[in-house]
N, C-alpha and C positions, 0 to 999 in steps of 0.2 A: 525431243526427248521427254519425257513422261517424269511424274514427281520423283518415280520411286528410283529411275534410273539415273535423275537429278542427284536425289542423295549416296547414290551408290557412288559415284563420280567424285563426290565432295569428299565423301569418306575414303576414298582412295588417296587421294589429292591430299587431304590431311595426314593421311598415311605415310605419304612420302616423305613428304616435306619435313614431319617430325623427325623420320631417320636420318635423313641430309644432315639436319638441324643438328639433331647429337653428334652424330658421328664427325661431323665440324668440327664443336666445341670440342669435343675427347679430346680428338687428333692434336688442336692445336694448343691442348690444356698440359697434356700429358698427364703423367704422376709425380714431376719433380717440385710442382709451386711450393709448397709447404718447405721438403728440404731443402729450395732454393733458399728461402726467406730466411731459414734457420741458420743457413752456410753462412748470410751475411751479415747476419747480428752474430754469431759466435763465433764463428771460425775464421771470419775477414773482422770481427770485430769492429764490426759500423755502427756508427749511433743512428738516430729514429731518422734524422734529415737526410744522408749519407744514403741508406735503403733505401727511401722515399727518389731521389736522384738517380738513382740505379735503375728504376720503374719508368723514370721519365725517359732518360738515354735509350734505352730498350726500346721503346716506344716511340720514340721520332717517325719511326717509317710509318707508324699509322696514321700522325697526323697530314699524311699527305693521301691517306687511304681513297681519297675517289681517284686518284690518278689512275690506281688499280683498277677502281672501277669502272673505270673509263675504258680502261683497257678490254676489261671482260665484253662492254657494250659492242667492242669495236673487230673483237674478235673472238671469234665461235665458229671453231673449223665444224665444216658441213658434215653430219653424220656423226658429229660429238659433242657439237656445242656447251655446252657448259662442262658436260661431261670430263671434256679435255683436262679440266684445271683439276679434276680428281685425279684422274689418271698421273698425270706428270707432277704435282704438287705434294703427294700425299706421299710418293717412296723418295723425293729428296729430302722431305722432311723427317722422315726416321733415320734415310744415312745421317742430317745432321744433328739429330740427340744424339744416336751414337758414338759420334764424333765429341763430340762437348762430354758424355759419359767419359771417353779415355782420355779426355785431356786433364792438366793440372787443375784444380777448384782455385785457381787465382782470377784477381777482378779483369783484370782482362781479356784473359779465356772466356769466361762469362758472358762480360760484357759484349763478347764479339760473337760467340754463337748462338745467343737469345735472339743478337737483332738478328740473325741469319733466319732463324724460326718465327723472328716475328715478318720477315718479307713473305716468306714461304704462308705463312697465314693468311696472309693479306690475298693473297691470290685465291687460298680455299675458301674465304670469307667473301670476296666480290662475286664469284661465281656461285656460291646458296643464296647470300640475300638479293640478289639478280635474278636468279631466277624464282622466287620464292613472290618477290614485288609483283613480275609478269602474270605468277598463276594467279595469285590472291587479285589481281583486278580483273582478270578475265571472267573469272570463277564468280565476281562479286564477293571473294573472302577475306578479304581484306582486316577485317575484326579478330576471324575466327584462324587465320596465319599470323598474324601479331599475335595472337593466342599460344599460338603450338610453337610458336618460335621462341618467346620467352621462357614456357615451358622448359623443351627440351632441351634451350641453353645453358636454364637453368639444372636442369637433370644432369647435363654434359657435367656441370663446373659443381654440380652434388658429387658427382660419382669421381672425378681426378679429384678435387681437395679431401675427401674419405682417405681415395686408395692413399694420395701422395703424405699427406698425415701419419699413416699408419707404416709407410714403406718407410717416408725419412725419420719413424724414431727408429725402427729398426735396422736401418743402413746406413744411417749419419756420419756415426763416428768410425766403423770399420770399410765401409765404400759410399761415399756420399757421391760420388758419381754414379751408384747404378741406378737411382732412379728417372736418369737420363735414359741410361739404354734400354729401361724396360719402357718407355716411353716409345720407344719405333714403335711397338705391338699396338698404340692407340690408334696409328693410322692407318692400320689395314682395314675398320670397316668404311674410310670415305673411299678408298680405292677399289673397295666391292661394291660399293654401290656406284663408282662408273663404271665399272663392267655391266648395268645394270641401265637399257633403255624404254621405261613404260612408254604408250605414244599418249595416254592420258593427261602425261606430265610435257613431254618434246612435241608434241602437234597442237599445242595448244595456239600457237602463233607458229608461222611458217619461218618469220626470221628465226627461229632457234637451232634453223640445222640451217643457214645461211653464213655465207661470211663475207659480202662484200657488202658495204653501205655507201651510199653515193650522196654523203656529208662529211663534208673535211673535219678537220680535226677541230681546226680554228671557230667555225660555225659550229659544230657538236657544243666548244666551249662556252661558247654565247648564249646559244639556246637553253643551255642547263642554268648560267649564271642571273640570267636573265627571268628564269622561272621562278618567280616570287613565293608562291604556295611551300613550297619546300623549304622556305627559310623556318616557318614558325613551328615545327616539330622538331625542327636541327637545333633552334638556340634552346627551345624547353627542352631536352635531350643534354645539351651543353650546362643549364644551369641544373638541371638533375642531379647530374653527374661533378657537378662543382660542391662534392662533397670534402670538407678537409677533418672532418673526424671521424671518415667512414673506412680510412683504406692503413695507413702505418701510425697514426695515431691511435688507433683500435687496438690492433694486434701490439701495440708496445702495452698500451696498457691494460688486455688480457691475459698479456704474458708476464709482465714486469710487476704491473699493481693486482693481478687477481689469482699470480701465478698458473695459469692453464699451460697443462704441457702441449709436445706438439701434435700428439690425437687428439686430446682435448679441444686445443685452440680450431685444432682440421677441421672438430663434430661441430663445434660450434659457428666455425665458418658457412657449414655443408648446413646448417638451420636457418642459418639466414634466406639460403637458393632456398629450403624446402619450402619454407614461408613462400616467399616469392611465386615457387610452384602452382601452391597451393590457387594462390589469389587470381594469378594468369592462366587457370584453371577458369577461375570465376568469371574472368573477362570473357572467354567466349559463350558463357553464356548473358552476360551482362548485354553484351556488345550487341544481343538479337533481339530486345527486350528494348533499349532504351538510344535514342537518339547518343551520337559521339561526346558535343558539349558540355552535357552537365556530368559525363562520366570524366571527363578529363579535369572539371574544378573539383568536383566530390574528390576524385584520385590524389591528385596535386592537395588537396586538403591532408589529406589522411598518413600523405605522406610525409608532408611537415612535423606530423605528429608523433612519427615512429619512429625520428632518431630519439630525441628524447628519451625513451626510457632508457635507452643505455648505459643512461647515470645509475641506472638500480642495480647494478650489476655489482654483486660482493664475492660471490661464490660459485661454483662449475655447474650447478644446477641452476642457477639463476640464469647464468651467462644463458644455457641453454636455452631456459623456458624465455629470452628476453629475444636473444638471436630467430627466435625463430616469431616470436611479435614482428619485433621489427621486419623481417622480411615480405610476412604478410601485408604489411602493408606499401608494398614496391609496387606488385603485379601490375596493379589497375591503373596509375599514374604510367606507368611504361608503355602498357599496351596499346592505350591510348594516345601516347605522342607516338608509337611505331604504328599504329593503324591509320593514321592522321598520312604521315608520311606516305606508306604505299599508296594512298588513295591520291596525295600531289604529286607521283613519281612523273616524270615527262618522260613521253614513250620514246623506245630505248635509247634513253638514258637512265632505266632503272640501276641499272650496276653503279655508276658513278655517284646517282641520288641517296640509296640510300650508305653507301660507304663514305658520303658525304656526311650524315648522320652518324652514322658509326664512329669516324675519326676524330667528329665533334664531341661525343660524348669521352673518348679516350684523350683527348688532347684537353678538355675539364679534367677531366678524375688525372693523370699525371699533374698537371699545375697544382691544382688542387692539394694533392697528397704534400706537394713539396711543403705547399700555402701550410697545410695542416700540420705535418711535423714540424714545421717554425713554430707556430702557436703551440704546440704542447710544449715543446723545449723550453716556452719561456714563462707559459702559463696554464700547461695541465691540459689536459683531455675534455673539458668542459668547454674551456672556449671554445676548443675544435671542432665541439660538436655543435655549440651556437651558432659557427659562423654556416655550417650544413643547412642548419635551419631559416638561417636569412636568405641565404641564396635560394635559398628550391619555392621560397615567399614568390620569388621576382615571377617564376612561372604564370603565375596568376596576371599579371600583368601581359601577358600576349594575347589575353582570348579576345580581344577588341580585333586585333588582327587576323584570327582563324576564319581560312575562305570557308564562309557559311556555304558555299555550292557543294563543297565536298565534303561537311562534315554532318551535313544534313541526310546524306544519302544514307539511307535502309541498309541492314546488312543483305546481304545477299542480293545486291546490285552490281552489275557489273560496271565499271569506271571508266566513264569516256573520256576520251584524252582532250583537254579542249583545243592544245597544240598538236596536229597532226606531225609524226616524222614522217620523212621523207621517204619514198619508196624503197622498197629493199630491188638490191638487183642479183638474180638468181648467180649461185655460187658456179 
């Protein structure tokens, strides 16, 4: 294939994957996050710990998120392959906001149909970053899908904390469930796009319309656990995300000391993703320009730097212009431990690897959140955001470890697996 038909292919390829990418995050974002948060500080009347707790319970099932993605590696019915998990994931997941929309707003109601929504995620989330790990090493794009994936994640969680903002001041207090059930309507585009099969995207490896692997379950376990390379973007990911004044310590005191209402607090939350964008914008071009390494310390620097200004914050235009500093400086520190990663993923077991990543960074940020509302409860918002800044320090402490074989490679390499798997056997 020829250069030009080279770039046609990439720019398809990134094409897709950005839609996947959104249409994930919408789906599994909805428009309720904001009213949620709102119902539980005023209307369940929870203090900052209490919310912070509520984030965590919800989220247990992700910490076991490679299970899921184990699962995806292990099964990909012939003729739909990843596809399947659209298809069947994306309309039980709007019966169950609907469902949660007409029930009572009490903590147990809640608590029991989030986690329903968060299982149902886990399945649309092993199945994009599964197959998103496969193309980006085949393709050699590994930099420039870290790229569009944080992007568009970030665009997903801009566009639900906007709408969800805007819906729950307006339906708070007369239906604080309907921003549930307008939440079904976010997952109709991942179920259109599995009615949707390019071969640019499903022929890129023949296992994707396969479904039998001739490796047990027990050996699949081994062989992923045993893949070392994969550790050191999973714990930088971990202590990332070991933020304790980035998640209810923030928004109590946006809300409580800076009083932002809850547009306000939505716009300001949706500056942070734009920053973010903005910067995961920059990484793929960053990422064709300069070797992995010293983007991953510059990054990890810069990002230590960006909670800090937080403390400036007095007023709803500061919030703003500060929300969206800070953001900026996320993109390139992320993209980087998630481009690190697809390039160590062992072949297929992409789906397990990086939802292995995934659930590491959510099982940080819930501890974390709890960690963080204790510390503000007892001493302000300041600590909470020092202790942010200690932990994301330790980052810097891995690069001794980073397999220089694979962080040395060029963008636009494609990634050889040094562990061969085992043969697939036709479905």
């Amino acid at each position: 294939m020829n250069s030009k038909g080279v770039h046609k292919t990439d720019r398809f390829v990134g094409f897709y994957c950005a839609l996947v990418v959104f249409a994930m995050q919408f789906a599994i974002m909805g428009v309720f996050g904001v009213g949620l948060q709102f119902i539980l500080k005023d209307h369940l009347k929870l203090p900052a710990t209490e919310v912070a707790t509520f984030g965590l319970l919800t989220d247990v099932p992700v910490w076991f998120g490679f299970a899921f993605g184990f699962l995806r590696d292990r099964w990909r019915p012939a003729q739909f392959g990843d596809r399947a998990y659209f298809l069947l994931a994306a309309p039980a997941l709007a019966i169950t906001y609907i469902v949660i929309g007409r029930s009572p707003m009490t903590y147990g109601w809640l608590i029991g149909g989030v986690c329903v929504t968060v299982v149902l995620s886990l399945f649309l989330g092993a199945a994009t970053r599964g197959l998103i790990a496969t193309v980006g090493k085949a393709h050699g794009m590994t930099g420039r899908l870290a790229s569009i994936s944080n992007v568009f994640v970030s665009l997903g969680v801009v566009v639900s904390t906007v709408l969800s903002g805007q819906i729950g001041e307006a339906t708070l207090k007369a239906a604080p469930g309907l921003p549930f059930i307008l939440s079904a309507i976010a997952t109709v585009p991942i179920f259109a796009i599995g009615l949707w099969r390019p071969a640019k995207i499903f022929d890129v490896d023949t296992e994707l319309v396969q479904s039998v692997i001739p490796e047990g379950v027990w050996d699949g376990l081994k062989r992923l656990a045993r893949h070392k390379e994969i550790y050191v973007p999973s714990i930088a990911m971990l202590l990332w995300a070991f933020a304790p004044g980035w998640g209810t310590p923030l928004f109590f005191y946006l809300t409580k000391t800076v009083h932002l209402t809850e547009s306000q607090y939505g716009n300001t939350s949706s500056l942070i993703r734009l920053g973010t964008v903005l910067s995961s914008v920059g990484y793929a071009g960053i990422c064709l320009r300069f070797r992995l390494l010293p983007i991953y310390v510059v990054g990890t620097i810069f990002g230590v730097m960006g909670g800090a200004i937080f403390l400036l914050i007095h007023s709803t235009w500061q919030a703003y212009a500060i929300a969206f500093l800070a953001g900026c400086t996320c993109g390139i520190p992320v993209g980087a431990y998630l481009d690190l990663l697809v390039r160590c993923c062992p072949k297929e077991l992409e789906g397990a690897a990086m939802m292995f990543y995934y659930s590491a960074s959510i099982f940080a940020g819930d501890w974390s959140d709890v960690f963080g509302s204790w510390l503000y409860d007892r001493g302000g918002f300041g600590l909470a955001l020092f202790a942010t800044m200690t932990t994301t320090c330790f980052i810097l402490v891995l690069v001794p470890f980073i397999p220089r074989a694979k962080a040395n490679l060029p963008e636009g390499t494609p990634v050889v697996d040094d562990e061969p798997a085992p043969e697939l056997a036709m479905a």
